[in-house]
N, C-alpha and C positions, 0 to 999 in steps of 0.2 A: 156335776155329775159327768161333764163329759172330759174334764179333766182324769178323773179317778178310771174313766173309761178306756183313758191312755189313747184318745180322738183327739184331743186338742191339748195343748200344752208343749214346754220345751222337751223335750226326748234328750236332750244332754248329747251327747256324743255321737251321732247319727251313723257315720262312719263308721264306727266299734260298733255299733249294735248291728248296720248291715253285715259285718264281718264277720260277727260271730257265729260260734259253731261252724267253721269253714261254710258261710253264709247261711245258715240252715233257720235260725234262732228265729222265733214267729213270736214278731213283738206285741202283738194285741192280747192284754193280760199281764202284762209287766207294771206298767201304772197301779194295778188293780193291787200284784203281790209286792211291793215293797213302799206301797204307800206315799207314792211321789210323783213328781212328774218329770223331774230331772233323774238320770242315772247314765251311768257308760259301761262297757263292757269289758271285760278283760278275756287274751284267748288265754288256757290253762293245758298243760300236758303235752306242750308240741313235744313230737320224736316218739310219743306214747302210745306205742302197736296195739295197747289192749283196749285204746278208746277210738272212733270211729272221729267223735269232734266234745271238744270240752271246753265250758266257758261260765267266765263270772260276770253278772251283776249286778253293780253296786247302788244306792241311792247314796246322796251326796250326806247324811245328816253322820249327828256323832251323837256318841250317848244311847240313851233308851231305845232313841227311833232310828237309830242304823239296822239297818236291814239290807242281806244280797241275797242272791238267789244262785248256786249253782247248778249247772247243766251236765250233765255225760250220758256221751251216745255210744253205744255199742251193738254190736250183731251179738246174736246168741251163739256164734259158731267159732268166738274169738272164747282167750281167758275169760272165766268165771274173775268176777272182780272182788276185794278183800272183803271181809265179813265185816267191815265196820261200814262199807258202801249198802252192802246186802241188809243184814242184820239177822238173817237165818241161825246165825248161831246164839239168840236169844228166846228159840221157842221154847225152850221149858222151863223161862226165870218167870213167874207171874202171868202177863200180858204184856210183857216188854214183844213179844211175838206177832202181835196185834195186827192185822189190817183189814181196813175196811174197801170195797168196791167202790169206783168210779162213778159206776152207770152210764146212762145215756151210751150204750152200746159200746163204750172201752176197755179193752183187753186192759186193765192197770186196777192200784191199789194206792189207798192213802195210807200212810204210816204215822206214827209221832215218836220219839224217844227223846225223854230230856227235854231241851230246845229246841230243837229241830223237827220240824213236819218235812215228810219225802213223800212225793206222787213218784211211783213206774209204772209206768206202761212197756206192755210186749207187743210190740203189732205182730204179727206174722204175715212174712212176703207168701200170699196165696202163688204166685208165679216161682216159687222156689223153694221149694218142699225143704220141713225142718232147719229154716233159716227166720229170725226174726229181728227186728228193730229194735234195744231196747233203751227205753229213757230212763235214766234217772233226775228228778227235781226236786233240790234240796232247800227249804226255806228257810234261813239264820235270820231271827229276831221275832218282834212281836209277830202272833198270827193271832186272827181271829177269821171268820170266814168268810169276808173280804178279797184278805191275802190267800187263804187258801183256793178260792176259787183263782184266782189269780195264776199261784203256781202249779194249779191243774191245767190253766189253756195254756198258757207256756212249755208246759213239760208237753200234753197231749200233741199239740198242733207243729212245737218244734220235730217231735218224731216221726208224725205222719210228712212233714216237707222234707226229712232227712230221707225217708224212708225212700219216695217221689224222685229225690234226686239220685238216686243211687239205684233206680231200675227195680225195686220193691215194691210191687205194689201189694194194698194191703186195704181191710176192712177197717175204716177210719169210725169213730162212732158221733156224735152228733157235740155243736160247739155247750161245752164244761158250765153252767149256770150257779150253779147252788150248791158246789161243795161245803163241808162245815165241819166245823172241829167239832160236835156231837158224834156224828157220824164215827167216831171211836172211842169205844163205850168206858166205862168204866163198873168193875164190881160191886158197885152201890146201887146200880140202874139194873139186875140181873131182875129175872122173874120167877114164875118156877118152869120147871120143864113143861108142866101140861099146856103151857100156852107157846113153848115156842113155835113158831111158825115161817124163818129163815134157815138161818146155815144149820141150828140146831135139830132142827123138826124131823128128824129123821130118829133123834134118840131120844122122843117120848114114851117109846114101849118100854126101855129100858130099868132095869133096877140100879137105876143113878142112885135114886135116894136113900136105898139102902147100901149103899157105897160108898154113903156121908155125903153127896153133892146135889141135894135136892132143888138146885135152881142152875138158870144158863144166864151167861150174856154172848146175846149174839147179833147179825148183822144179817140186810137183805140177801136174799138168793140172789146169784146174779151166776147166768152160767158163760158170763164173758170175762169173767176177772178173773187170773193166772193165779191169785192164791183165796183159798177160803177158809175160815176158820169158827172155831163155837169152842167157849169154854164152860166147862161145867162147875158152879159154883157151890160152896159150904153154905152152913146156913148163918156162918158168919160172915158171910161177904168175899172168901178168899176164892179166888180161882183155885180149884185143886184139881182140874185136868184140860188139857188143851189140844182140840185135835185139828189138824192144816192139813190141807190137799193141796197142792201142787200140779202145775201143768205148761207142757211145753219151754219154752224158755227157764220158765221160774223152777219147775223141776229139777231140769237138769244145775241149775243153780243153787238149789238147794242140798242138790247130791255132792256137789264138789266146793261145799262152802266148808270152811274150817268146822270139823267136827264132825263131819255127815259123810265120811268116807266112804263112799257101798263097795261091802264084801259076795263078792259073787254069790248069790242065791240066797241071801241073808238082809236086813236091815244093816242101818248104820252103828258104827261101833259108837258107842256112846257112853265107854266106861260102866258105871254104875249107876247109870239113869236107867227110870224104871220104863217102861214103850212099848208099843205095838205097832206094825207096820207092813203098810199092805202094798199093792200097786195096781194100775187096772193099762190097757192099752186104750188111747183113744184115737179119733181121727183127724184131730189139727195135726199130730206132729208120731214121729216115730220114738219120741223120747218117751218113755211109760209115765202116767199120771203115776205122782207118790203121795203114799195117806199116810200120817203117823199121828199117834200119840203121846201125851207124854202125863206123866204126873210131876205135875208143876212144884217150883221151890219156891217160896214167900222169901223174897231178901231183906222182909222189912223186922222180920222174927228170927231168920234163922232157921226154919224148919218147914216141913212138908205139911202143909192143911191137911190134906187128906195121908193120918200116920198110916197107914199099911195099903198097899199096891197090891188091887187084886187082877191079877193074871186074865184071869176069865172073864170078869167086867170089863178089863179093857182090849181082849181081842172080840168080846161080843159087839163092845157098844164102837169100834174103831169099822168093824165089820157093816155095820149097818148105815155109818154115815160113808164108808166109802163107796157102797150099792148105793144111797140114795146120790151121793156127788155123782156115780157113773153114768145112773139113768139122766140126768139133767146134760148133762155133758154127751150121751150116746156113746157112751165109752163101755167096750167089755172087758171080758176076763179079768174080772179083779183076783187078784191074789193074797191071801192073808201068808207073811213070809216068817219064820223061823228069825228070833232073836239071834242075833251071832255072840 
């Protein structure tokens, strides 16, 4: 136990791991996500203006149980980073959009895509208004919730020492125990709307069900995590609408991620995708909380679960979880804005 605790054991490389992340790397949790006791570090991106500090590592094995862990630290005030770091530009394929909350008081989110599990966290420097920390933590190989607890105190604790050393200070949330790959749901696990009681529970009054999506899959409230989301489900199991709020860091992230270009006084251009989209002001950041929906694509058929996109269904039901996301957050003026 106290091996896997990464307390005792060879640490591999001691040197590279003090080093990494331009020393930042907060090695308790590293054991835990790559399932080893041995590993070393690699630095990644030197000369790289739009990362703060970046770094690999590795466990020693080959085959199935290789596994590393990447790091990248950034300010929210530098480049928006590529959309395959992000993955903003996957909210209206299915639930490839997907994330779930941290908890335990952390401004971050768990993701999956593929192989790859990614924690971010956004701290915000309280001492430095609309400036924040952000981590990305990317897990390559087996996870189970072990590992992912793992690359939650890694990614979490590495941001908050980055954050520390750099004159940030910042609302840290409590040390990462019980992350879990459940924690991001799948369309088989949906309920019906009358029971949601999370991210979704705001659009129970709604006429979802005669809109074809008579069920949700969705995630706890948490009014510290930078993105939230609920999808509204068919009663065949397909996601067929998906709506995400946004805030602070991840906002403006998600405004200038490939595909989400904002047109002054308008939502994002989005070709021929169907949407709704609002905004609210709140009081972490000067950056405006963003609420959108989308009517979702199935890539597993080719087609839209839900066949006809109704207008007024989705600026009613977009309308009401962005009021209930504002009251939770103490965010006003929300805005329902004009497709472009």
């Amino acid at each position: 136990m106290l091996y896997s605790a990464g307390i005792f054991g060879d640490k591999g490389d001691a040197g590279s791991l003090n080093r990494a992340c331009d020393g930042t790397l907060a090695q308790g949790g590293i054991s835990a996500a790559l399932h080893s006791s041995h590993f070393s570090a690699d630095e990644e991106g030197e000369g790289d203006s739009d990362y703060l500090a970046s770094c690999r590592i590795r466990n020693p094995e080959s085959g199935p149980q290789a596994s590393s862990l990447e790091l990248k630290l950034r300010w929210s005030t530098t480049k928006t980073p590529s959309a395959m770091l992000t993955w903003y530009n996957a909210d209206y394929d299915g639930v490839r959009g997907q994330a779930a909350p941290l908890g335990d008081g952390w401004s971050g989110v768990v993701r999956h895509e593929g192989g790859t599990y990614q924690v971010m966290a956004a701290l915000d420097c309280v001492n430095q208004k609309n400036k924040a920390l952000v981590a990305y933590g990317d897990l390559l190989g087996t996870a189970n919730d072990t590992t992912l607890t793992g690359l939650g105190r890694v990614t979490t604790e590495t941001a908050r020492k980055a954050a520390e050393k750099h004159g940030c200070q910042v609302k840290a949330g409590r040390r990462l125990t019980d992350l879990s790959t459940a924690r991001l749901g799948a369309p088989g696990a949906a309920k019906p709307l009358p029971q949601a009681e999370g991210s979704c529970a705001a659009l129970r009054g709604t006429d979802a069900e005669r809109n074809g999506t008579p069920e949700v899959m969705e995630y706890p409230a948490d009014p510290d995590a930078p993105q939230t989301n609920c999808f509204l489900v068919t009663k065949a199991k397909k996601p067929g609408y998906g709506l995400y709020a946004y805030y602070g860091a991840a906002a403006k992230d998600f405004l200038t991620s490939e595909g989400n270009q904002l047109r002054e006084g308008y939502g994002p251009t989005h070709g021929d995708r169907d949407y709704a989209w609002a905004t609210a002001t709140c009081p972490q950041s000067d950056q405006r909380a963003v609420f959108v929906l989308y009517r979702l694509y199935d890539g597993d058929t080719d087609t839209y679960p839900v066949p006809h996109f109704s207008d007024s269904f989705a600026h009613d039901a977009l309308q009401l979880f962005a009021e209930h996301e504002a009251k939770q957050r103490g965010c006003t003026d929300v805005r329902m804005t004009p497709r472009a």
